[in-house]
C-alpha positions as CSV (number, residue, x, y, z in Angstrom):
1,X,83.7,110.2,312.1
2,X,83.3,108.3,308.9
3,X,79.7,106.6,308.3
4,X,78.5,102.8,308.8
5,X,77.8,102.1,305.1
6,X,76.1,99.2,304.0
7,X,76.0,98.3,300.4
8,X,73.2,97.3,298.1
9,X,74.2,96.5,294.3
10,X,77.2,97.9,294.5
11,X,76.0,101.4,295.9
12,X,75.9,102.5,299.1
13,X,71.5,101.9,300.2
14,X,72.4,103.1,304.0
15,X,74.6,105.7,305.6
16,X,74.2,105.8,309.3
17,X,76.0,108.2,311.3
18,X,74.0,107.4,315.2
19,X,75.7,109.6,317.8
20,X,79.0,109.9,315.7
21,X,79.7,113.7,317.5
22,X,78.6,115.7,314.1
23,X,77.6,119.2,314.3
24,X,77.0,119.4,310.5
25,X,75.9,117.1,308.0
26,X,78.9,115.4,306.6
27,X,79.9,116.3,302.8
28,X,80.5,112.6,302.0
29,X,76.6,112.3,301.7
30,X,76.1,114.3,298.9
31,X,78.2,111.6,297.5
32,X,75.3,109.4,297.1
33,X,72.6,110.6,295.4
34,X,71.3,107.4,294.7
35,X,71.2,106.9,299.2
36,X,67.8,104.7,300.7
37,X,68.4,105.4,304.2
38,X,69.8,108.3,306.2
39,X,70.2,108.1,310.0
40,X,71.7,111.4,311.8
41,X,70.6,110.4,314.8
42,X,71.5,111.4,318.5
43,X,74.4,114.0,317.1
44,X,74.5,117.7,318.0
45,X,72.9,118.9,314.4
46,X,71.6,122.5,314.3
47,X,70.9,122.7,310.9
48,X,70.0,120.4,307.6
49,X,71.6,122.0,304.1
50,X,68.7,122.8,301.2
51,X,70.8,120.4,299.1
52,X,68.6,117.3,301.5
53,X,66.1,117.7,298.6
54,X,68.9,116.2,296.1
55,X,68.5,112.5,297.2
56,X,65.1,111.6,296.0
57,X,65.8,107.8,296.2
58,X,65.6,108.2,300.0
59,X,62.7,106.1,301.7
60,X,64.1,106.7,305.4
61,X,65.2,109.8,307.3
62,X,66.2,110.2,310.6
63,X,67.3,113.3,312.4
64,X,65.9,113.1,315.4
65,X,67.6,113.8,318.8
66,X,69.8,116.7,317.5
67,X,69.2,120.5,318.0
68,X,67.3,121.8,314.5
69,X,65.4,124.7,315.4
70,X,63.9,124.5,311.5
71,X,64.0,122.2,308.8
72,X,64.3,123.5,304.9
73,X,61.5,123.1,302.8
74,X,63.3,121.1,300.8
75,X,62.7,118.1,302.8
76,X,59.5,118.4,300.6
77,X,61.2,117.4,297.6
78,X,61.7,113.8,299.0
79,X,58.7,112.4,297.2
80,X,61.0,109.0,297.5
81,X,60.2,108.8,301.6
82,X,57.6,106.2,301.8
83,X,58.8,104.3,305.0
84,X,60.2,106.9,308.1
85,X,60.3,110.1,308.7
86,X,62.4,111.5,312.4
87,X,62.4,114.9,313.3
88,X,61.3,114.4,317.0
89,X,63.8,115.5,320.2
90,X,64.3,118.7,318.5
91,X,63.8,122.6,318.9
92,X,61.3,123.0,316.5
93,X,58.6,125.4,316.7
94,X,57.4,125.2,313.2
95,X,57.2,122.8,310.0
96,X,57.2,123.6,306.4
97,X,54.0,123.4,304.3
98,X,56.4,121.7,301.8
99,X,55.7,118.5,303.7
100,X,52.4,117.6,302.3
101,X,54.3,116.6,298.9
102,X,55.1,113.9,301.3
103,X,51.7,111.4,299.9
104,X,53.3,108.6,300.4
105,X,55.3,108.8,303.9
106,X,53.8,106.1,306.4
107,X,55.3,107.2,309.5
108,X,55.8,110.9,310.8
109,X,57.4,111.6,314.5
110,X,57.5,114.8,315.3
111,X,57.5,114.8,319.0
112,X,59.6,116.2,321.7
113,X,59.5,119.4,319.7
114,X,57.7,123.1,320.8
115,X,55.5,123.1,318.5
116,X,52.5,125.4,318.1
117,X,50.8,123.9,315.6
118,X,51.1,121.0,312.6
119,X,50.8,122.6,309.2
120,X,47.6,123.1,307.5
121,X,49.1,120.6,304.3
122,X,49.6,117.6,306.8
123,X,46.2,116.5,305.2
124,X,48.1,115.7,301.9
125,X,49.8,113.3,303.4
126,X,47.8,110.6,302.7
127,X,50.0,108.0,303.1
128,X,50.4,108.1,306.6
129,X,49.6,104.9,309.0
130,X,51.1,106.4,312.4
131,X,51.4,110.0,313.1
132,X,53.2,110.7,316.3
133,X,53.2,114.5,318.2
134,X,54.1,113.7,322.0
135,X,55.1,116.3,324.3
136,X,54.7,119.3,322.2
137,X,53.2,122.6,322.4
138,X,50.2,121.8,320.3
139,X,47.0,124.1,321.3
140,X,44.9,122.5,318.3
141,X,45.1,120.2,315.1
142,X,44.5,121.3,311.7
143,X,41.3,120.4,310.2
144,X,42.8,119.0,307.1
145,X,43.5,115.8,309.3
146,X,40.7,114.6,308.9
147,X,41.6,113.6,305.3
148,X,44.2,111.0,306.5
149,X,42.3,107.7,305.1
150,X,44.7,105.6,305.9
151,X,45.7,106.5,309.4
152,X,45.8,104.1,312.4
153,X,48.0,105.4,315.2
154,X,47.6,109.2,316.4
155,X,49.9,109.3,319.3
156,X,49.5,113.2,321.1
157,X,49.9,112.6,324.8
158,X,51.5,115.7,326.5
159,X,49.8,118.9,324.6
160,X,47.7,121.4,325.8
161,X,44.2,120.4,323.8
162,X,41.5,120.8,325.0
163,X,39.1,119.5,321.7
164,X,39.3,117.5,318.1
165,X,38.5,119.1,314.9
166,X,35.1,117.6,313.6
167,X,36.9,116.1,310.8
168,X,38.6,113.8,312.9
169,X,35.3,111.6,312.5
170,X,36.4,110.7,308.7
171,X,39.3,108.6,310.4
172,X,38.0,105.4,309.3
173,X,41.3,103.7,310.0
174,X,41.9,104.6,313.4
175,X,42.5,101.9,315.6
176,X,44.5,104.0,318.2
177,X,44.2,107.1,319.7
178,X,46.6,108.4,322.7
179,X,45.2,111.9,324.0
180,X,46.8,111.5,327.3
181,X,47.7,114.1,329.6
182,X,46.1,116.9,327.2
183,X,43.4,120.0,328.6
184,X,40.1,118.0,327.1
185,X,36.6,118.8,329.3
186,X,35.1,116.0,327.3
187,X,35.3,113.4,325.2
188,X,35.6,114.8,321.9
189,X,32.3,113.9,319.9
190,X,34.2,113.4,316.6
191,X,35.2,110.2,317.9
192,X,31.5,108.6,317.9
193,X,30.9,106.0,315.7
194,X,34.6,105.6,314.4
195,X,34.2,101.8,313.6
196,X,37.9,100.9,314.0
197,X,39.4,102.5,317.4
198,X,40.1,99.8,319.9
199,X,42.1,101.8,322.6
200,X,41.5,105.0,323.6
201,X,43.8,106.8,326.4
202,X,42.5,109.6,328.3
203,X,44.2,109.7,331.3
204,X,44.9,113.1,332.9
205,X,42.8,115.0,331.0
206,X,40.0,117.4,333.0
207,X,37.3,115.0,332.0
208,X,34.2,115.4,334.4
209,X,31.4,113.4,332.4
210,X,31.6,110.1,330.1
211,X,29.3,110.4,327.0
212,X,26.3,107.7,326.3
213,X,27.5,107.0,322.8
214,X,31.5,105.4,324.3
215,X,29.5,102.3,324.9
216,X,28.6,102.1,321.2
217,X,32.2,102.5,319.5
218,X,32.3,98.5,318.0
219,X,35.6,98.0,318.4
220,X,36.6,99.5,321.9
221,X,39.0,97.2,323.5
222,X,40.4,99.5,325.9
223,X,39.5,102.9,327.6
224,X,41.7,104.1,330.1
225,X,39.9,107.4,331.7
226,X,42.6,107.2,335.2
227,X,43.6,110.4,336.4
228,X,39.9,112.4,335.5
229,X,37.5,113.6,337.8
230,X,34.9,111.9,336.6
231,X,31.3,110.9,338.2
232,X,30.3,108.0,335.8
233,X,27.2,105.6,336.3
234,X,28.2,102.2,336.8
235,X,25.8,100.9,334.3
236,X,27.7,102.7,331.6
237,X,30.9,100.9,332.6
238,X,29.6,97.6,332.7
239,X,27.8,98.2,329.3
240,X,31.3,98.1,327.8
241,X,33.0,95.6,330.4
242,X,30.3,93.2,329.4
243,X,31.1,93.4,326.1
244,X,35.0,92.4,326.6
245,X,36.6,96.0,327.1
246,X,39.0,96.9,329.5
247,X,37.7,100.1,331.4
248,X,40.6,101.9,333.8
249,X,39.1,104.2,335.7
């Protein structure tokens, strides 16, 4: 099945070939070196040629839902991709260092992938606003993480952690944090004082305790704790419900 095409000055910008029965990445996009957007979406995919790293123009890349089991390092020559990157509804258990050469990517899904770990050089990726790992296999985060200035969204519901690096403190940006149905004994300390985070989710986590300093995160606008077994004083709840945040408990 041939690609949608759509054209931009005369060139093809976008070639989408969402659910088009492909087990292999067509030859026809090597045509196009000069490509924005790529969309692989929903096919049966169990490999990506080294030959990605040829369309450096490239500012979008979707190949999630397929069946990768790796991606090539290559994908870290696309120093173009500043918009989207896919790779989530695989069978990955591992990504390449390579991409940390990825500064200026905003948005990374790896999800619905069983993955171990993210690699060490995901702090290079500066860039990044939104940084989704749902449903994976992940026992910890790398330290380096912390060195994501810019991030607001840190989507991890459906690991097995049970902490935060300390470095997740320098997240200055954060405004949301999803930690949902992870193997966390208590709220993760890093998180004090992060001036931005307005909804935190905890739910069905093995939380038994809520820590005094919760009430003091300025911009709390939600905190959903349902599905804990925690004792909490009512006075710490109504510290923060007086204050205008929504407490689920």
């Amino acid at each position: 099945m041939r690609a949608e095409i759509q054209i931009s000055e005369g060139r093809p910008a976008v070639l989408s070939y969402w659910r088009a029965g492909l087990s292999d990445v067509p030859d026809e996009v090597w045509d196009h070196p000069l490509l924005e957007v790529l969309l692989l979406p929903d096919n049966a995919l169990t490999r990506i040629p080294h030959r990605i790293g040829s369309l450096p123009h490239l500012h979008t890349l979707d190949l999630g839902h397929n069946r990768l089991t790796s991606v090539p390092d290559t994908l870290g020559d696309l120093t173009g991709l500043t918009r989207f990157l896919y790779l989530h509804d695989n069978e990955l258990t591992a990504l390449p260092e390579s991409l940390g050469r990825l500064s200026r990517l905003a948005y990374l899904n790896v999800g619905e992938n069983p993955l171990a770990a993210l690699p060490e050089s995901i702090g290079s990726m500066t860039g990044l606003v939104e940084l989704r790992a749902q449903h994976a296999a992940l026992t910890r985060l790398p330290a380096p993480i912390g060195d994501l200035g810019a991030l607001r969204e840190l989507w991890l519901r459906g690991n097995r952690l049970t902490a935060l690096p300390d470095s997740v403190r320098h997240l200055r940006e954060l405004r949301e944090l999803e930690l949902r149905e992870n193997a966390l004994t208590e709220v993760p300390g890093s998180l004090r004082g992060l001036p931005l985070l307005r909804r935190l989710d905890l739910r069905s986590n093995r939380l038994r305790e809520l820590p005094d300093w919760i009430a003091s995160l300025p911009a709390l606008e939600k905190l959903d704790l349902r599905w804990n077994d925690l004792r909490v004083a009512p006075a710490r709840l109504e510290a923060l419900t007086a204050r205008g945040c929504a407490v689920l408990y």
